[in-house]
C-alpha positions in Angstrom: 18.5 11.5 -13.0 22.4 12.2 -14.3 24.8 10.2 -16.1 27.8 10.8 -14.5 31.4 9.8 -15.8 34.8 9.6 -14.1 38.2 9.3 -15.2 40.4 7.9 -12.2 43.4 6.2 -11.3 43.6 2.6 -12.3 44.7 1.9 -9.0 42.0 3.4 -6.6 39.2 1.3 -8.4 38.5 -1.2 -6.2 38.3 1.2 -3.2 36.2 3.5 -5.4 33.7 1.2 -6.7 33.1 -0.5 -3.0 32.8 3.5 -1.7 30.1 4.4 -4.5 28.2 0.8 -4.0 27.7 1.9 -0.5 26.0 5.5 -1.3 23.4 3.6 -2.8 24.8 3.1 -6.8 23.9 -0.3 -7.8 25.6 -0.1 -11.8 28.8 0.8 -12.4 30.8 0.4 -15.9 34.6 0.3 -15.5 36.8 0.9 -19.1 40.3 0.6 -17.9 43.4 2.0 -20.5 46.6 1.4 -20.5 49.5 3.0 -22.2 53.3 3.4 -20.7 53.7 5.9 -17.6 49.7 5.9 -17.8 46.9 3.6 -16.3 43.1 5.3 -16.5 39.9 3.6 -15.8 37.2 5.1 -16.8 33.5 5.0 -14.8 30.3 5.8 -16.0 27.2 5.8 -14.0 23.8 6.6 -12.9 22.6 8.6 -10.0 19.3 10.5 -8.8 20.1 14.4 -8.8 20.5 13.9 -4.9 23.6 12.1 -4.7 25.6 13.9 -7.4 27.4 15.3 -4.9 28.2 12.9 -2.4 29.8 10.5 -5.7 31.7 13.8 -6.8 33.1 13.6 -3.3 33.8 10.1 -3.2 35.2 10.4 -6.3 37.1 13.6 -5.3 38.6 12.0 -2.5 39.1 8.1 -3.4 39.9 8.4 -7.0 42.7 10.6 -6.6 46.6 10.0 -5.8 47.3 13.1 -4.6 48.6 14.8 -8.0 47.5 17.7 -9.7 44.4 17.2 -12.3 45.1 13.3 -12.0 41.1 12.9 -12.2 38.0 14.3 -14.2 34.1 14.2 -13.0 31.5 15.3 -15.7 27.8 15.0 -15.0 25.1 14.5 -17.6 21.4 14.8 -17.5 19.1 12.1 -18.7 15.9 14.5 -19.1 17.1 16.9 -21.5 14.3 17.6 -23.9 15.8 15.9 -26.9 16.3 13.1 -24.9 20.1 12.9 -25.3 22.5 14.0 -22.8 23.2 17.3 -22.4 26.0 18.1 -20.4 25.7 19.8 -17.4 29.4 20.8 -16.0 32.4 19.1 -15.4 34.9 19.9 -12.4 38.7 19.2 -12.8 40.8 18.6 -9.3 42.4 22.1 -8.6 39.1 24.4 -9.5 37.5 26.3 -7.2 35.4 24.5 -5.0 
């Protein structure tokens, strides 16, 4: 299981949330913050170890305007043995994919 959370544009929520609902994630937190020139929601969720990847895609491709590095996706796991969350890796738009 992984704790994954996503900072997107404020404006692709909607389309984003209806997007992960249908991959099968039921619980979704939304923090939205805004700030002149600058409107970020935040998401945090949690996934089986299967679908990381198809809600880094979704995410990937729904969350973003079209700008350099306007999102962020970091992944966390839930079994680490001290039973915190340990991150795992984060991917920035731009990096090698």
């Amino acid at each position: 299981m992984k704790k994954i959370t996503a900072y997107v544009n404020t404006t692709r929520v909607h389309w984003l949330v209806e997007e992960l609902q249908t991959l099968g994630v039921q619980e979704i937190e939304v923090t939205e913050y805004f700030k002149p020139l600058s409107q970020i929601s935040r998401f945090e969720l949690s996934c089986d170890d299967h679908l990381v990847e198809n809600v880094r895609t979704v995410v990937h491709k729904i969350g973003s305007c079209g700008q350099s590095a306007d999102h962020a996706f970091f992944v966390y796991s839930l079994e680490s043995k001290d039973g915190g969350l340990k991150k795992m890796y984060q991917k920035y738009k731009g990096e090698n994919e």
